[in-house]
Backbone bond lengths (Angstrom), bond angles and torsions (degrees), N, CA, C in turn:
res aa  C-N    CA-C-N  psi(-1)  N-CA   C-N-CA  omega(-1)  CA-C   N-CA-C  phi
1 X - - - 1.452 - - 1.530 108.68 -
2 X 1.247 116.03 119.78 1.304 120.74 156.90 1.658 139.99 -50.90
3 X 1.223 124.89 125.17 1.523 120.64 -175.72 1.482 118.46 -52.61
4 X 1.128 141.15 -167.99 1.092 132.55 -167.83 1.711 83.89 -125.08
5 X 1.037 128.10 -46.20 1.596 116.11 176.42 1.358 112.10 -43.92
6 X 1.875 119.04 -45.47 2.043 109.86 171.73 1.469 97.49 -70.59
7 X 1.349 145.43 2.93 1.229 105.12 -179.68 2.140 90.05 -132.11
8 X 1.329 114.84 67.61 1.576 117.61 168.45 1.471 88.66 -89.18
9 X 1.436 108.69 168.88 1.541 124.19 148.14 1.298 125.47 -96.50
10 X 1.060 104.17 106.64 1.461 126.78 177.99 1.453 112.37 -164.69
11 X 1.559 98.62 168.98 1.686 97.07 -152.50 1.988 99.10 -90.50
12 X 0.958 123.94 142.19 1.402 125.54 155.34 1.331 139.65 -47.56
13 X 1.782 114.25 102.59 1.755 104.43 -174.28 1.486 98.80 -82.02
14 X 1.491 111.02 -8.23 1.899 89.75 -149.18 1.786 91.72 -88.63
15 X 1.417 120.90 -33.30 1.406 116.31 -156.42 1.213 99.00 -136.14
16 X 1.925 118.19 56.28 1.303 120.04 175.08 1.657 96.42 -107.92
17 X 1.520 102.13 151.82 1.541 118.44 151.02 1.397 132.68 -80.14
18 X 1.629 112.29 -49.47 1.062 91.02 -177.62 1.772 101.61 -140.10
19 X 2.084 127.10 -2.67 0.943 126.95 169.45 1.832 97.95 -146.55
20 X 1.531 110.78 -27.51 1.276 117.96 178.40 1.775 106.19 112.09
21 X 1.573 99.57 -0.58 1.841 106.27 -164.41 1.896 99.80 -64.40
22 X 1.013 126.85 -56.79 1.020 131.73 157.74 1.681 120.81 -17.62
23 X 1.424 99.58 -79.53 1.550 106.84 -176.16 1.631 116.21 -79.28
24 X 0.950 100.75 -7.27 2.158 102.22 150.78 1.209 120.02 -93.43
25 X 1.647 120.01 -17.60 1.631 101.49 173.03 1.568 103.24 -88.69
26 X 1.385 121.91 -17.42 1.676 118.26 177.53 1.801 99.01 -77.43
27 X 1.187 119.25 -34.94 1.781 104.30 177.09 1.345 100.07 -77.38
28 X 1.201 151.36 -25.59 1.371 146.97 -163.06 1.549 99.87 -63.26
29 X 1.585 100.09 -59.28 1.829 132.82 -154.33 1.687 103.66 -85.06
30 X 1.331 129.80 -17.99 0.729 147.58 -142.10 1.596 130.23 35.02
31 X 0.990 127.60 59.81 1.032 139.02 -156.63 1.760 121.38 -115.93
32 X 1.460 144.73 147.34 1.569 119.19 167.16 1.631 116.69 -62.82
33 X 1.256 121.05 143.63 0.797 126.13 -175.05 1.623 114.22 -76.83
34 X 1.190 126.72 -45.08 1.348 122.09 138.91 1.516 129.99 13.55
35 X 1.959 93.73 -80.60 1.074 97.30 163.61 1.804 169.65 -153.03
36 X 1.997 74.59 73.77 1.088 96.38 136.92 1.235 154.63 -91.97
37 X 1.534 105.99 -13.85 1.386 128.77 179.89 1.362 93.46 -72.68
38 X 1.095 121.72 -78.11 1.987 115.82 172.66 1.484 114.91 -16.06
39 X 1.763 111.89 -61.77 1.556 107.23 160.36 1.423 129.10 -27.58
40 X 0.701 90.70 -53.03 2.011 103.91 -168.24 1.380 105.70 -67.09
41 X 1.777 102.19 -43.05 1.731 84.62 -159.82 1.515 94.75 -101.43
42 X 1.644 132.79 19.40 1.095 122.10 147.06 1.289 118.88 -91.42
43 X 1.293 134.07 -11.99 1.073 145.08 159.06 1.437 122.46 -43.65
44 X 1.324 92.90 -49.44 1.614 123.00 -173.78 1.913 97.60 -51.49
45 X 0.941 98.59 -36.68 1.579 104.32 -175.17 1.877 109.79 -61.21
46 X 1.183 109.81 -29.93 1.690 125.94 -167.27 1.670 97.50 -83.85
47 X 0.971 102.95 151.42 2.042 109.13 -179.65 2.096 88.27 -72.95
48 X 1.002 88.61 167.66 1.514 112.75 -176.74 1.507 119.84 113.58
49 X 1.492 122.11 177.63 1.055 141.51 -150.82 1.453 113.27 -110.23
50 X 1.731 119.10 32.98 1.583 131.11 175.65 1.479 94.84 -69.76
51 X 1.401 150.13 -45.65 1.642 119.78 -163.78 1.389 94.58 -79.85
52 X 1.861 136.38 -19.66 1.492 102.37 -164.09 1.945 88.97 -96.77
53 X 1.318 119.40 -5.89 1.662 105.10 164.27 1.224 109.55 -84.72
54 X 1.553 136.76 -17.59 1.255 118.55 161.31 1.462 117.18 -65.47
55 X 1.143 122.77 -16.33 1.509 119.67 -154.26 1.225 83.09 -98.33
56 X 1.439 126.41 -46.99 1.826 122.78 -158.27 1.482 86.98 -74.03
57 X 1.496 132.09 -48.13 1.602 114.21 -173.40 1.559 101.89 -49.26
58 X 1.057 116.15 -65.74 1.969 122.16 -171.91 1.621 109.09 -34.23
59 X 1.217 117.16 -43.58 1.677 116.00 171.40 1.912 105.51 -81.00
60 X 0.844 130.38 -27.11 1.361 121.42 -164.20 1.860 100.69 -97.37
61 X 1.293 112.70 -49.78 1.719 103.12 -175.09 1.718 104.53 -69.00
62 X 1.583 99.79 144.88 1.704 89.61 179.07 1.742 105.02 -93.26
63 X 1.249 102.29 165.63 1.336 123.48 -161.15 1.830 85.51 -64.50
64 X 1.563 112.19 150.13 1.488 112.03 161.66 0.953 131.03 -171.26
C-alpha cells in the first residue's frame, strides 16, 4: 500500500515532460505514467477542450 504523501495531487518536478500534469494525475490515481501521457495525446486527436484542461490543471495543481 502506498502512503498518502506518494499519492497527493500535485504536479511532478522529478519525472515531468513538459509541466508534470500528466505524471501527478498517474501518481495521484495510481496509475503508469506512460500511460497516461499516451491518453492525452491520443485524446488530443478527439475535438474537446484537453490543452485548455491541461493548461488550467498546470496553474491549479501545486508544484511538488
Amino acid at each position: 500500500m502506498t502512503s498518502p504523501a506518494s499519492r497527493r495531487f500535485s504536479r511532478d518536478t522529478q519525472h515531468k515532460v513538459v509541466a508534470g500534469v500528466c505524471s501527478g494525475l498517474a501518481r495521484r490515481f495510481g496509475l503508469s505514467r506512460t500511460v497516461v501521457r499516451v491518453a492525452f495525446v491520443v485524446s488530443c486527436v478527439l475535438p474537446g477542450p484537453q490543452f485548455i484542461a491541461y493548461l488550467v490543471l498546470w496553474a491549479v495543481m501545486p508544484r511538488g
